[in-house]
Each structure stands twice: as structure tokens, then as C-alpha cells.
Backbone bond lengths (Angstrom), bond angles and torsions (degrees), N, CA, C in turn:
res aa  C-N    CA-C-N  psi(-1)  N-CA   C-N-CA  omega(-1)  CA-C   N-CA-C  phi
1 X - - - 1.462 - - 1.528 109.34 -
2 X 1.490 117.63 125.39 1.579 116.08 -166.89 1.858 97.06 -111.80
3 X 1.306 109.30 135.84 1.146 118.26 -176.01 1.567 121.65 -54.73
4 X 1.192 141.98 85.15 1.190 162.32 -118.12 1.253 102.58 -97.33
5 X 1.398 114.17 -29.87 1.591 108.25 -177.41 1.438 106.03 -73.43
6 X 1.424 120.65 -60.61 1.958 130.62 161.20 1.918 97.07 -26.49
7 X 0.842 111.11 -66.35 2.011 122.86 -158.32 1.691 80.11 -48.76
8 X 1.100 110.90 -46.00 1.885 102.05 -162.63 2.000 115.01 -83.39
9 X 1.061 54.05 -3.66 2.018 77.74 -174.02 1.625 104.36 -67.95
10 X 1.569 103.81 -69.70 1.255 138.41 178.75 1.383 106.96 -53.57
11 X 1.666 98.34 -47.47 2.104 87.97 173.08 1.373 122.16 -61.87
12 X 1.068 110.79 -34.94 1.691 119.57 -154.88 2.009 70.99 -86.73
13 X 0.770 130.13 -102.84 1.755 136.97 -177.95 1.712 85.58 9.78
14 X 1.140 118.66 -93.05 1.686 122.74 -176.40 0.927 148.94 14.59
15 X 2.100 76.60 -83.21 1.902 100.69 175.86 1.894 112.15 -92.48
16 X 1.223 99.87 -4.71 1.753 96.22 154.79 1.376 103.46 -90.40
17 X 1.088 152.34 -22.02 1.713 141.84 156.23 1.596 108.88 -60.03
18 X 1.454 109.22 -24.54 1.626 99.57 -167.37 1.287 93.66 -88.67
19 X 1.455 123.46 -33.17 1.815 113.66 -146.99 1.707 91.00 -85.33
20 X 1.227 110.70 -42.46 1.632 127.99 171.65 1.664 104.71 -38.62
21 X 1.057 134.34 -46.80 1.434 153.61 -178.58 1.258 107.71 -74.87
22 X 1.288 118.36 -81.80 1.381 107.87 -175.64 2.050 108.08 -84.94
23 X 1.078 118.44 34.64 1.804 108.52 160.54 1.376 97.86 65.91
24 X 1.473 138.67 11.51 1.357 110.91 -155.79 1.592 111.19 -107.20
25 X 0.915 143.61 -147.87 1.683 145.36 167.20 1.690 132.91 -118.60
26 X 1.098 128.12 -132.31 1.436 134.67 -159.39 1.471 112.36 -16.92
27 X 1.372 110.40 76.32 1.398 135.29 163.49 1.249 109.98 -88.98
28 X 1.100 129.37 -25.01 1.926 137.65 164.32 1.506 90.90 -55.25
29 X 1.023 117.97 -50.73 1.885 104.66 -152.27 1.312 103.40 -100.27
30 X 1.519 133.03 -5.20 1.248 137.51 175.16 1.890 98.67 -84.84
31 X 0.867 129.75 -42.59 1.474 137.80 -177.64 1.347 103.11 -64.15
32 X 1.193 126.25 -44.84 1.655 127.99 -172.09 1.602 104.54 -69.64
33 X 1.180 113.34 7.81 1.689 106.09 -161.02 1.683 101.18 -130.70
34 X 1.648 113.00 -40.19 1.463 99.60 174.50 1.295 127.27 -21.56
35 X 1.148 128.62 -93.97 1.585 129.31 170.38 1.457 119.28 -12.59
36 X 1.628 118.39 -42.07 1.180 97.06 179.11 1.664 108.92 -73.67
37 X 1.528 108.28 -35.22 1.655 95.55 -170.29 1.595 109.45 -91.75
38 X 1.198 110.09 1.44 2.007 87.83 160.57 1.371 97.49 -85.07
39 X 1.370 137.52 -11.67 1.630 118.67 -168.77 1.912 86.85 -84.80
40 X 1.356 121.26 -43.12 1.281 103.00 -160.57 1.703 106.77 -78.36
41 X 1.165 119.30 -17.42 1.632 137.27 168.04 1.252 125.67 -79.78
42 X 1.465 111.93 -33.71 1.608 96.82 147.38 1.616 128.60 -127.02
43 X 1.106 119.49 40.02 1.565 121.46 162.58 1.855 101.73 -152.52
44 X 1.420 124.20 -22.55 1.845 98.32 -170.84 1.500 103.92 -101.75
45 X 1.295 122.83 -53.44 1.458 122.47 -175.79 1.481 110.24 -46.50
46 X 1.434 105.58 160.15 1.918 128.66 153.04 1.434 97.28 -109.51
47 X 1.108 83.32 120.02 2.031 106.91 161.19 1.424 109.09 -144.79
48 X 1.311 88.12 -177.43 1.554 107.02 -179.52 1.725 113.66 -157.73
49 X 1.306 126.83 92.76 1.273 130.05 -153.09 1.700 100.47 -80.99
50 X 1.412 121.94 -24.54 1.701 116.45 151.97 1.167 117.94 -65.77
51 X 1.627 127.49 -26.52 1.519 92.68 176.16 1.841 76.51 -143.94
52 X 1.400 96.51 112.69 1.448 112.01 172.42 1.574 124.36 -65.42
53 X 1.548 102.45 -19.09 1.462 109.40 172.04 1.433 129.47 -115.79
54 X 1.771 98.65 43.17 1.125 121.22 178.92 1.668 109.25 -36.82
55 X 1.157 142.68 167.02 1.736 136.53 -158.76 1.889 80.97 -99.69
56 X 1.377 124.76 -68.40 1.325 156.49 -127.10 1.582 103.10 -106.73
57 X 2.078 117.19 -0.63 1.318 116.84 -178.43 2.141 113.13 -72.44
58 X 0.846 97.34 156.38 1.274 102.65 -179.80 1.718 104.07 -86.34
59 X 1.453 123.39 149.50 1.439 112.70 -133.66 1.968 83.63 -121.92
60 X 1.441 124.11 134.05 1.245 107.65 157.82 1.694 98.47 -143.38
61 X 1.523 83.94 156.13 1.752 113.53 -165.71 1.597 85.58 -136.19
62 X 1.834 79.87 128.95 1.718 97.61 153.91 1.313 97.77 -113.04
63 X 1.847 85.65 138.18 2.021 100.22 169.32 1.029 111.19 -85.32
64 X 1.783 114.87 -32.18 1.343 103.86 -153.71 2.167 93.69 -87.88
65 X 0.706 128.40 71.71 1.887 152.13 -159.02 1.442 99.55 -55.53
66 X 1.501 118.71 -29.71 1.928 118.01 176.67 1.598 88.85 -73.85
67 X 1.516 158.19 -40.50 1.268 129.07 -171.37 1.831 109.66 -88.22
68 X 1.281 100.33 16.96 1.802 101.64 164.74 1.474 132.51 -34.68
69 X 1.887 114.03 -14.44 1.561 107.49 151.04 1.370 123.06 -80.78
70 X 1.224 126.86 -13.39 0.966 120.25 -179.81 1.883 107.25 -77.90
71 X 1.365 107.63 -22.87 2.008 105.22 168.21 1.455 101.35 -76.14
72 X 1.631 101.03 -53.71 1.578 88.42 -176.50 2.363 145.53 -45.13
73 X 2.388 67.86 -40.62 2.121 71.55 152.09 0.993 119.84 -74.53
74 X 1.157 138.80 -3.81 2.068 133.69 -147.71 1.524 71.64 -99.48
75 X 1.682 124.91 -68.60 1.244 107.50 -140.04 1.258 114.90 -68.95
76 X 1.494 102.88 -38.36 1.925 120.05 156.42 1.663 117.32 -12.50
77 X 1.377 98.64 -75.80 1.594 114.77 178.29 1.965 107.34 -43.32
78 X 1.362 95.99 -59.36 1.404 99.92 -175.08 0.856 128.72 -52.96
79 X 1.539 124.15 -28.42 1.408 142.99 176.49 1.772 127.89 90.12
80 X 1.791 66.21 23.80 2.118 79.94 158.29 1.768 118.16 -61.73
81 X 1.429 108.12 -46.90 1.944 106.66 174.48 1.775 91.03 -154.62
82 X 1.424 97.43 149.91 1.192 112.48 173.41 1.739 129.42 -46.86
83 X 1.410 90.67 154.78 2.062 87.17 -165.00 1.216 107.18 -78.29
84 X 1.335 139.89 -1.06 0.990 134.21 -164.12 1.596 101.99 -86.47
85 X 1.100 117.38 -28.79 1.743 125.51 -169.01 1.685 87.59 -63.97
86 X 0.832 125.91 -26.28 1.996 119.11 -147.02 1.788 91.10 -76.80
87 X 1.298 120.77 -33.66 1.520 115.58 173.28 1.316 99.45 -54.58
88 X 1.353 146.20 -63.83 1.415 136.70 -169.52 1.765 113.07 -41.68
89 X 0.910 110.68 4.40 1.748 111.54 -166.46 1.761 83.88 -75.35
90 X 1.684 86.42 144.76 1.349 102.73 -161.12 1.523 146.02 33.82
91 X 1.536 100.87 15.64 1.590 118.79 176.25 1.823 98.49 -54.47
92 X 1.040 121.63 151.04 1.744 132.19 140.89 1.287 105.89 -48.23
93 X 1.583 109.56 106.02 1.869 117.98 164.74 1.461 103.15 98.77
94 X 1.188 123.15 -11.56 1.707 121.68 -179.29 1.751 100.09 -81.61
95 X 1.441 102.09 154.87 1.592 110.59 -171.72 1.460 98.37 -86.87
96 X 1.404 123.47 -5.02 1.594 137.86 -140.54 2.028 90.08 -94.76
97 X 0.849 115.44 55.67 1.737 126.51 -174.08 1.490 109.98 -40.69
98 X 1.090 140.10 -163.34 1.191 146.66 -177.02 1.635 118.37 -124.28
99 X 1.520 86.14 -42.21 1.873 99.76 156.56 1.544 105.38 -100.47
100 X 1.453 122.61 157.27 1.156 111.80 -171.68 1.560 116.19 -86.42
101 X 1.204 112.87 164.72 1.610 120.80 -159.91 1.724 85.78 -147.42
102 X 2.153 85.24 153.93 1.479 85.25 -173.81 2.068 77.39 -113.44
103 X 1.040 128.15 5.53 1.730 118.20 173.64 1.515 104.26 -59.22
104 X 1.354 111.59 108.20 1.360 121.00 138.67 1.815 95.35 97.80
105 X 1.296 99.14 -12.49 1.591 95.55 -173.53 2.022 105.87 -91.79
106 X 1.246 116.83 122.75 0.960 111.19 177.57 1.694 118.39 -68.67
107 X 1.260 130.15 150.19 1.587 120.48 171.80 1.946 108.85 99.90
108 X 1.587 103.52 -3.42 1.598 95.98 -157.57 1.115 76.79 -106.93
109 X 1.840 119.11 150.82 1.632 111.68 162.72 1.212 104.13 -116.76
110 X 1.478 138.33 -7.32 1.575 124.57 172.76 1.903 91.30 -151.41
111 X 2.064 93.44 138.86 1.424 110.62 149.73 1.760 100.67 -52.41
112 X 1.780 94.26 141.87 1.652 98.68 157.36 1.179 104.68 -148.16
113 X 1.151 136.49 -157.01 2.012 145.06 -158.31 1.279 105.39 132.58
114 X 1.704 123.25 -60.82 1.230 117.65 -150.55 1.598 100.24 -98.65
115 X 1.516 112.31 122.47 1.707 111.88 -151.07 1.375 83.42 -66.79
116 X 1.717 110.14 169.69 1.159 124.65 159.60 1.558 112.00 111.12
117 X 1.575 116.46 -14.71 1.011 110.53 -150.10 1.834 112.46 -108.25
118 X 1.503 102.46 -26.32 1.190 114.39 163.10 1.325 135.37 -43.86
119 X 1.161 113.81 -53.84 1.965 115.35 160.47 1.426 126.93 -49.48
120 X 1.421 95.34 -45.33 1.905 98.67 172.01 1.419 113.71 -35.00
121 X 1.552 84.55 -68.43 1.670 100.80 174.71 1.157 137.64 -43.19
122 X 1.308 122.50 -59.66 1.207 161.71 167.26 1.890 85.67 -38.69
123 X 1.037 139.45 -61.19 1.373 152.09 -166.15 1.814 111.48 -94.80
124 X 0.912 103.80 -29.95 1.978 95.30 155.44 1.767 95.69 -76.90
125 X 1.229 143.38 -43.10 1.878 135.10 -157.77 1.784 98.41 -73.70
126 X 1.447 96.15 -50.61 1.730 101.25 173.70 1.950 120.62 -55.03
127 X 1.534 105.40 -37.57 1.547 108.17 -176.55 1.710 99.42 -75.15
128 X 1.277 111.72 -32.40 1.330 122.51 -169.00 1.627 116.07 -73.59
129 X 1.326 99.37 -27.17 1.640 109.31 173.04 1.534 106.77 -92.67
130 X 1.283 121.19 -6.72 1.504 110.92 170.15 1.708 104.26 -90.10
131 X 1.137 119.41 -45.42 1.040 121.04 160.05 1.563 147.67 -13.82
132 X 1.567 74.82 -48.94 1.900 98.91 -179.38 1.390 111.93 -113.27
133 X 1.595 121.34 9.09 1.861 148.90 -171.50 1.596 97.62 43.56
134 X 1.401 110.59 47.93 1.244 97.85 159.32 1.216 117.71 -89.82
135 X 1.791 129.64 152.63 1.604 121.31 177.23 1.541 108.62 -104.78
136 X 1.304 111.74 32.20 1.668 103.34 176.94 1.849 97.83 -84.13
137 X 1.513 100.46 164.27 1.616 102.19 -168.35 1.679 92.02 -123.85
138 X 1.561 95.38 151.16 1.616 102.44 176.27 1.466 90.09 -100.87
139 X 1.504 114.68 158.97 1.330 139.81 154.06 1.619 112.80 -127.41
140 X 1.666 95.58 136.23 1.728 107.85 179.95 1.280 102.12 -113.44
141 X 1.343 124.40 159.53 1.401 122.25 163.33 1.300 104.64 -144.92
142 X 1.482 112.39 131.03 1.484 127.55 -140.29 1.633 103.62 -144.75
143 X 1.533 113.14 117.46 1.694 110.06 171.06 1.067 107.57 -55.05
144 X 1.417 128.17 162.84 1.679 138.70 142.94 1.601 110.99 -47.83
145 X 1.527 116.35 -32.73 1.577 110.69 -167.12 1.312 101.14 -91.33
146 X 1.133 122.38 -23.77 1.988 95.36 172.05 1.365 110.18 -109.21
147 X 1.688 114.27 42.83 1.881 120.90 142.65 1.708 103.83 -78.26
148 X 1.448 106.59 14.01 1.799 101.78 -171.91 1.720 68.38 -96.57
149 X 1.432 152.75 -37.22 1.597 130.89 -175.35 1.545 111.29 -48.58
150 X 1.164 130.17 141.18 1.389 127.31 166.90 1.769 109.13 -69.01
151 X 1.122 100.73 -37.02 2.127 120.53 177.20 1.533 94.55 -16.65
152 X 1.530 89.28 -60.24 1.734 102.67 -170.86 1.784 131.22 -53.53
153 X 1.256 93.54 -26.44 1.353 108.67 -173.06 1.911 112.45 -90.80
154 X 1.506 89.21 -36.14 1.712 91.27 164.64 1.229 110.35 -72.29
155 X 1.515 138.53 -5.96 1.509 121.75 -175.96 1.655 97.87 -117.75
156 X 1.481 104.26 3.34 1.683 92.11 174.28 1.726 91.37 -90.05
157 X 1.073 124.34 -25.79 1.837 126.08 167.19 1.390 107.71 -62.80
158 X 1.036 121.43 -67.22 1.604 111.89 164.11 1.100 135.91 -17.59
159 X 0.983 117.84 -68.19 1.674 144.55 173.04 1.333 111.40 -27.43
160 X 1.821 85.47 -79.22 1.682 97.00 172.96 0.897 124.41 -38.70
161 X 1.026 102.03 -54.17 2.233 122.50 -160.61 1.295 82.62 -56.74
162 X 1.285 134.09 -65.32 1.594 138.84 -165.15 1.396 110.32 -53.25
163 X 1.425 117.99 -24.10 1.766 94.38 -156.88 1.319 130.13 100.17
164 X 1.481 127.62 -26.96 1.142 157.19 -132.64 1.534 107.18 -68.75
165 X 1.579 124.01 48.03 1.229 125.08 -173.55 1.178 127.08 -62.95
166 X 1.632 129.97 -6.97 0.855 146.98 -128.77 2.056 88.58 -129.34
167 X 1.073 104.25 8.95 1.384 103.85 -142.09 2.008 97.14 -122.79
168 X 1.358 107.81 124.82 1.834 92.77 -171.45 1.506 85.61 -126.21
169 X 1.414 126.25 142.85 1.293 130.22 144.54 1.812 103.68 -111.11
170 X 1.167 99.68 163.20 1.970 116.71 178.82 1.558 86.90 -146.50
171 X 1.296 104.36 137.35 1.299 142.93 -176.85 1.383 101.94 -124.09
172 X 1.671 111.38 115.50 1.526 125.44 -174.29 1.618 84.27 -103.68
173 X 1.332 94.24 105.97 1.497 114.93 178.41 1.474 111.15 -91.55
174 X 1.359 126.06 60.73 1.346 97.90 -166.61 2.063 98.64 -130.96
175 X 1.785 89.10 47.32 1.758 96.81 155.38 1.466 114.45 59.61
176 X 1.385 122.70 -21.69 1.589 114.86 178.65 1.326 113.47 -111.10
177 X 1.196 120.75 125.56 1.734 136.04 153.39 1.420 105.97 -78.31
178 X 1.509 90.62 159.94 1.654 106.18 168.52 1.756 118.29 -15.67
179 X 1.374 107.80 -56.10 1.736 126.71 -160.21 1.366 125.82 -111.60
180 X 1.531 97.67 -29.85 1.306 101.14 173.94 1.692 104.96 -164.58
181 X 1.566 118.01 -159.22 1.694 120.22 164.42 1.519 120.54 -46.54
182 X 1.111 134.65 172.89 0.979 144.51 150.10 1.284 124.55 -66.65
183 X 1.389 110.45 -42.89 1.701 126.44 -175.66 1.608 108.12 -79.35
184 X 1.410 111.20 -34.41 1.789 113.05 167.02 1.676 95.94 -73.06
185 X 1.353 144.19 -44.28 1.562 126.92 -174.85 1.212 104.41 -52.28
186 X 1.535 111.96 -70.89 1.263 113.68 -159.20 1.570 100.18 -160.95
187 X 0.891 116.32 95.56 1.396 130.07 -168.35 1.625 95.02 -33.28
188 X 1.826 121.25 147.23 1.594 127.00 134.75 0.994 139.87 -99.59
189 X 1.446 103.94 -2.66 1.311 103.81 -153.84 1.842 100.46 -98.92
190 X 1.083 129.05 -176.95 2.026 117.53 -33.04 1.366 122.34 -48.95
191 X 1.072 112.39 61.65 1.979 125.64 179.70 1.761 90.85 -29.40
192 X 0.951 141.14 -115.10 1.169 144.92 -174.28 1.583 116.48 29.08
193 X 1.434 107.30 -82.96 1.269 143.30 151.48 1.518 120.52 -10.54
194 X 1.559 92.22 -71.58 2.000 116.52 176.66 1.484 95.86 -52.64
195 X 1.009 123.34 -52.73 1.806 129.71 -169.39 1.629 107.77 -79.61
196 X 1.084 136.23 -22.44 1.196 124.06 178.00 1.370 110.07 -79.69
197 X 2.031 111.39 -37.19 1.131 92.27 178.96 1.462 128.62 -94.14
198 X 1.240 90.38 15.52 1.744 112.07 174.32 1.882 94.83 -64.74
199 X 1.237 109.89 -23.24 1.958 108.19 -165.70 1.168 125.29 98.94
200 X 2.189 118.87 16.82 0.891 123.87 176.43 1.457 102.77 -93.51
201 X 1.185 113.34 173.42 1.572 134.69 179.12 1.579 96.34 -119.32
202 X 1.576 106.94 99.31 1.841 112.50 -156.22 1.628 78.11 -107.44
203 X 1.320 92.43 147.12 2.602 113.22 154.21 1.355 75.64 -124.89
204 X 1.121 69.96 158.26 1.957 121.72 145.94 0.938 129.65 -132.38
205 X 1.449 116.00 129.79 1.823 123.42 -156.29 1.497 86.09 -146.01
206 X 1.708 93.78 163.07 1.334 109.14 167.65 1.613 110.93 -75.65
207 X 0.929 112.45 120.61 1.870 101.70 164.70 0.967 121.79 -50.43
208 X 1.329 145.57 -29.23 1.540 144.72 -152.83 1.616 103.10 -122.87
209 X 1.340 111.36 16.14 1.521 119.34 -163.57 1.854 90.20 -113.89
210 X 0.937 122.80 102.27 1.562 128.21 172.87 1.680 119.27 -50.58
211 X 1.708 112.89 -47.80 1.152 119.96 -174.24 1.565 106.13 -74.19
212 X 1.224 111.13 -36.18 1.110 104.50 -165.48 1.352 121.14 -86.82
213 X 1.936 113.13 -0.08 1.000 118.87 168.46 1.549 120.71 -99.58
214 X 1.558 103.70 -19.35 1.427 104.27 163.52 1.804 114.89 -58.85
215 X 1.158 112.62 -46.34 1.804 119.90 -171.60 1.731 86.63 -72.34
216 X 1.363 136.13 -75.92 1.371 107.57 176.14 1.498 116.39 -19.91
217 X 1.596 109.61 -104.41 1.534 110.98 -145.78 1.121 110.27 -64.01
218 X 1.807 130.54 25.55 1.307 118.25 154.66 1.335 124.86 -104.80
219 X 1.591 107.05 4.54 1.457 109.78 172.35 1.766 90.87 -78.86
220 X 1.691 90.96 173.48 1.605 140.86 -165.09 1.069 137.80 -161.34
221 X 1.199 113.64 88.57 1.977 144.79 -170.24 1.755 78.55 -39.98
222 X 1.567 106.46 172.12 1.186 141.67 167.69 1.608 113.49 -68.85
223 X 1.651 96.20 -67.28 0.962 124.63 -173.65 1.539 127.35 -138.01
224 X 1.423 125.15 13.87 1.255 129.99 -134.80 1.602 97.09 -153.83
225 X 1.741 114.88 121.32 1.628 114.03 172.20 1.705 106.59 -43.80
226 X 1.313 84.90 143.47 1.910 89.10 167.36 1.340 111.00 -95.03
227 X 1.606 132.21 120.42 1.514 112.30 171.72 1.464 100.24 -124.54
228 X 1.565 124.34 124.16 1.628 145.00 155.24 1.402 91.45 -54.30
229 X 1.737 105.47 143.88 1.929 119.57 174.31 1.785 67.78 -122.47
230 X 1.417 127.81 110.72 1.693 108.39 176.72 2.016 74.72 -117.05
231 X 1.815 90.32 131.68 1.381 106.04 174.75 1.407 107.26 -99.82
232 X 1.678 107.10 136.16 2.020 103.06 -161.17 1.620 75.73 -156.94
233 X 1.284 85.16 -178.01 1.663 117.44 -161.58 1.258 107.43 -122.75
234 X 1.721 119.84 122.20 1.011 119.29 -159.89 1.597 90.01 -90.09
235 X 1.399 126.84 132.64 1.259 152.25 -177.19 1.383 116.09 81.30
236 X 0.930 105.13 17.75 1.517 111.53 -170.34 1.816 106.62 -61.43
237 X 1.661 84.88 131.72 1.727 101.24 167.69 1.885 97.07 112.19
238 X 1.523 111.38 -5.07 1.542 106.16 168.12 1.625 102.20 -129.27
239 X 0.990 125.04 116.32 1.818 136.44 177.80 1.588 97.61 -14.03
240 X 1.417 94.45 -82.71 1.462 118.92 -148.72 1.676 103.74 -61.96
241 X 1.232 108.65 -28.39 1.699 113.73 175.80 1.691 112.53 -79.88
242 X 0.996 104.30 -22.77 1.646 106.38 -169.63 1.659 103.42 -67.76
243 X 1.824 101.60 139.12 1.298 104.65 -163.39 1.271 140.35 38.30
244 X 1.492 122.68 19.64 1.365 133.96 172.29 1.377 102.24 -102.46
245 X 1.545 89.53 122.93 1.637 108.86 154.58 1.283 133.92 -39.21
246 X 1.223 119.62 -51.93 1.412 129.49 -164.90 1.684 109.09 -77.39
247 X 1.593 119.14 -13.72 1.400 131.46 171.90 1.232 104.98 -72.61
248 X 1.453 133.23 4.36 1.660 139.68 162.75 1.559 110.93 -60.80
249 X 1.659 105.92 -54.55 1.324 110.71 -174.52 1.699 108.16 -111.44
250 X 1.074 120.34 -15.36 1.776 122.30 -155.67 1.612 97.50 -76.87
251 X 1.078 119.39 149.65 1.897 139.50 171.78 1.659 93.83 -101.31
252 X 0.909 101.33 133.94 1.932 106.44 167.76 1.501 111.71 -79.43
253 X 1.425 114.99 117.12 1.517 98.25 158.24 1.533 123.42 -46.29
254 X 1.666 109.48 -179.21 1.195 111.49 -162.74 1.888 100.85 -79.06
255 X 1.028 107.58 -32.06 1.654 123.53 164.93 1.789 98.17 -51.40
256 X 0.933 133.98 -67.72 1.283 125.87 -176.60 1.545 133.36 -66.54
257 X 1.535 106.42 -29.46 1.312 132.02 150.92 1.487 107.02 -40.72
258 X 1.309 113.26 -91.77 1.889 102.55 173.11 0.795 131.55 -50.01
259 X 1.906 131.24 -10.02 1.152 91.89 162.48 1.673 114.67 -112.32
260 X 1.315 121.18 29.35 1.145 149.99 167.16 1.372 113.32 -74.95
261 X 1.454 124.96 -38.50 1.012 114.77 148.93 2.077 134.79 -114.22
262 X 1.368 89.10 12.85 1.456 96.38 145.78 1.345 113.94 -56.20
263 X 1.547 126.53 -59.45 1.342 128.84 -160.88 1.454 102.53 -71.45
264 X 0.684 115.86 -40.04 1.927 114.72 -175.65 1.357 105.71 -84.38
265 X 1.292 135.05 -10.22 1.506 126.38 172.98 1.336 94.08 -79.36
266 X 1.518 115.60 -35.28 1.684 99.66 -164.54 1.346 105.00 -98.36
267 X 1.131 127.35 31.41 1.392 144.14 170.09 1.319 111.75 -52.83
């Protein structure tokens, strides 16, 4: 068990070194998510960072694919490939993409970018492991802003219909799209509600709350997908980014860069 609060420390530290490096963007929505993936990277998943294609590993997909530094530090830290590669993120000729990619990168199991597409998936690997009585579990991790895809809503029917206990989505609930709220795009709410009677077995946790995400994603329905609503803060862990919109698309100058990670060193 790796100390989860440090693992999230180190991510968020990272992917503001990576996005800073390679010029690139959605560092707002990569920050809102650390916590969940050092808790699932160092205390819920089975892996194996020597052999990434362990038969029996427990499987995770990010949908939301523009915060792909934030997988790329997780796997970094863990010691899927060395940290030094994570500066190449978004270089010309680096495999290190901007949305995440599973080419050449060990630890990734699906390219994503185009929202919507992660659950599908995520829900053919889960039907497919009942199939074959394996008990390894998939995990998805999914924005609030692309539940505006319909994709999503046919595989929260799926699921159910299937049984699919085996099966976790987390919903980075943290209210901002690209441009504006979620609730000015296209309203979700009472999200909760919509998903239970979809036939999920829904929590709600804090995202940024460790304990409370360990006791989540280690429960296990009977029979019934598990889906986390985990409510977090988009940029959370740098002042000036927290709950700002414009940290969707904006690069920090080099002035903002230091002190972007001033604040998170002294975390």
C-alpha cells in the first residue's frame, strides 16, 4: 500500500512540469482527478508495472483522454516507465500525446479524446471478463461534461441489463466544461437519481477525500455496476486554477508555472 496522499502530490507536481514543457493544456481537469488515481494506483487496483499485460490485471480507462498527464504521471510514479519520458509530453515525435494513447506507452489500455467513448469500452472488457469467469474489475474515469454524449447512457443500460458487477465508473464531478458549468450546458442534475434508476448502485464521495475513496471503490454490488458521483475541484491544489474555467484550455506562463508549483510543493 503506497501512501496516496505523497502519490497525488507527485501527480499534480508532474503534469504541471509536463503541460509547462510541452506548451500544452487541460491542466484544470488533470488536477481535479489526482486523488482519485493515486488512491486507485496505490491501494485499489492489481497491476504489475513489469509485465503491464498481466492476463488477471485489473483494467483502467480514462474517458475523459485530454487529462492523459495526469495517467501518464500515475503510471510514471508507479514505475510502469521512467519519469524522465513525461517531459516529452507533447514534444514533436514523442509517443507522450496530449490526449492519452495506449501506442508504445506501457500501463495504458485504450486511446481516448473523443468523449463518450470510454464506458462502451470499459463495458464490452467487464461483459468479456464475465464471460471468460474472470474476477479482475475494470475501472473508468469519466468527466461530468461528456454525460452530455448519449454513448454514455446506452452503456449505463448495458451494464445494468448485464449485471456488470465487476464494473466501476467515477465521475469527476467537478461542474466545469470547456466554457462554462455543466448545469448552464446541459443540466445533470439530479445525476444521482438518473443513474440509480438507470440500475446502478451510485456513492457519492468527496474526490479529494482519500479514505473515503478507498471504502468506496472497494465496495461490490451483488449484481449491479458500481458508479462514484466523486465531487472535486477542477484545479485543485493551485489557488489561482481552482474552479476556474479558463484552466480547461490556458498553459501557465513561466511566472505562473513557479508558482504553480511553489504551491503544491508546499502542499
Amino acid at each position: 500500500m503506497k501512501d496516496t496522499i505523497q502519490l497525488a502530490k507527485k501527480i499534480r507536481i508532474d503534469a504541471v512540469r509536463m503541460v509547462n514543457a510541452g506548451g500544452s493544456s487541460h491542466i484544470g481537469s488533470v488536477l481535479s482527478i489526482a486523488d482519485i488515481l493515486a488512491v486507485l494506483y496505490g491501494n485499489i487496483m492489481k497491476y504489475a508495472p513489469e509485465n503491464p499485460k498481466l492476463a488477471d490485471r485489473d483494467r483502467f480507462i480514462l474517458s475523459k483522454g485530454h487529462a492523459g498527464a495526469g495517467v501518464y504521471a500515475a503510471l510514471a510514479e508507479v514505475g510502469f516507465f521512467e519519469k524522465e519520458k513525461l517531459l516529452e509530453h507533447c514534444q514533436n515525435g514523442s509517443i507522450m500525446s496530449g490526449h492519452v494513447s495506449h501506442k508504445g506507452i506501457p500501463g495504458v489500455e485504450l486511446s481516448t479524446g473523443a468523449l463518450g467513448h470510454g464506458l462502451p469500452v470499459a463495458c464490452g472488457m467487464a461483459y468479456s471478463a464475465k464471460l471468460d469467469n474472470k474476477d479482475h474489475r475494470i475501472f473508468v474515469l469519466m468527466s461530468d461534461g461528456e454525460l452530455n454524449e448519449g454513448s454514455n447512457w446506452e452503456a449505463f443500460m448495458f451494464a445494468a441489463h448485464h449485471k456488470l458487477n465487476n464494473l466501476v465508473a467515477i465521475i469527476d464531478r467537478n461542474r466545469l466544461q470547456s466554457m462554462k458549468t455543466t448545469e448552464e450546458t446541459l443540466g445533470l442534475e439530479p445525476l444521482a437519481d438518473k443513474l440509480s434508476v438507470f440500475g446502478w448502485k451510485v456513492l457519492e464521495v468527496d474526490g479529494h477525500d482519500h479514505e473515503d475513496l478507498r471504502r468506496c471503490l472497494s465496495m461490490k454490488d451483488v449484481n449491479k455496476p458500481l458508479v462514484l458521483i466523486a465531487n472535486t475541484t477542477k484545479g485543485k491544489g493551485v489557488s489561482f486554477m481552482e474552479n476556474n474555467v479558463a484552466w480547461h484550455y490556458k498553459t501557465p506562463t513561466d511566472k505562473l508555472f513557479e508558482e504553480a508549483i511553489n504551491e503544491l510543493q508546499g502542499a
